[in-house]
N, C-alpha and C positions, 0 to 999 in steps of 0.2 A: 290103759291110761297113757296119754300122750304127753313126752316132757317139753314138747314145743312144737309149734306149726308146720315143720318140716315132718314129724313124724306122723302127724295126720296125712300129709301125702303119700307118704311113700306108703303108708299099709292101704289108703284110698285107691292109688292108682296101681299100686303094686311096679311102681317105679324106680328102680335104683340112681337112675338119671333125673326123674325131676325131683329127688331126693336132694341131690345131690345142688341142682340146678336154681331151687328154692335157696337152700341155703344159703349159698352163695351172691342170691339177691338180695335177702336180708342180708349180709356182711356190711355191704353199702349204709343204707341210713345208722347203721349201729356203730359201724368205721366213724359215720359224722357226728352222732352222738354222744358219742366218748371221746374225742375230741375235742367236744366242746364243753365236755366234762371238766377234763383237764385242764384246759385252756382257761376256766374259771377259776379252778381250784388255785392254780397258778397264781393269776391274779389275784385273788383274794389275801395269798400268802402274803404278795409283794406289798398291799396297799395296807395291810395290815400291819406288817415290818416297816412300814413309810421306806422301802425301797432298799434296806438291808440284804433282804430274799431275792433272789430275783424271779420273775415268774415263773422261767424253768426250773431252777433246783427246787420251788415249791413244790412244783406240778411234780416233779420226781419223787420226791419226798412221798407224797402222800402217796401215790401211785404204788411204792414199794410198800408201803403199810397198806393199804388197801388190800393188797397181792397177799402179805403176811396175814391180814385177819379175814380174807376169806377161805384161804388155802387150809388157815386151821379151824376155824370154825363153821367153815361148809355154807349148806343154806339155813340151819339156825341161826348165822352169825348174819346172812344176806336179810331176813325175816325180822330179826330184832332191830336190828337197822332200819331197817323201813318202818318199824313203829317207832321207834325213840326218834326219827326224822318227820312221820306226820304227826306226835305227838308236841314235836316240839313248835311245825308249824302253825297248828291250831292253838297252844299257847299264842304263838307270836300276834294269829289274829285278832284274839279274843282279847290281846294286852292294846294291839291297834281301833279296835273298836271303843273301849274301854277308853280311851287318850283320847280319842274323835267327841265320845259324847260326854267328857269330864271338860271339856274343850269349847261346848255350846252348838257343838256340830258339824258337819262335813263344811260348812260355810264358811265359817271364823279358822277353821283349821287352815284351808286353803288359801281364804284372805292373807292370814299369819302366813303362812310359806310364802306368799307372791312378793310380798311385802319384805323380805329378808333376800 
């Protein structure tokens, strides 16, 4: 079993160098997606706190609890996450659907928005 795409090469190629050389390919898009992780999270803190927070001690904040609940609860804690976050967003859909057609439709909803 492979714990991630670099380990399929290195035992494919028998590579310690594109072992090595993958990895560090993916660094890049993951460097930008976490990032921009942060850089939301941040945000959300400050718009939240109407500008109390600022987006970096948000973005610090949650960074260091992130860091604290995965460190201790491993990748159970990574896996429960990820369902209590697409549990929550199929909630969210199913309440946006539910609003759209209590509403008379994708039509009158967007009417309503344009209009405001």
């Amino acid at each position: 079993g492979y714990l991630s795409p670099t380990d399929f090469f290195a035992d494919r190629y028998r590579s310690f160098f594109l072992h090595k050389l993958v990895s560090l390919t993916f660094l890049v898009p993951l460097a930008c997606y976490t990032v921009a992780q942060f850089k939301a999270m941040g945000t959300t803190v400050e718009g939240i706190s109407n500008g109390r927070i600022s987006s970096f001690l948000g973005a610090s904040a949650l960074t260091v609890l992130l860091l604290l609940y995965e460190s201790l609860g491993g990748l159970t804690a990574v896996a429960l996450t990820d369902t209590v976050q697409g549990f929550l967003m199929l909630s969210g859909f199913a309440l946006m659907l539910a609003y759209i057609q209590s509403h008379g439709g994708i039509g009158p909803v967007v009417e309503n928005n344009a209009a405001h």
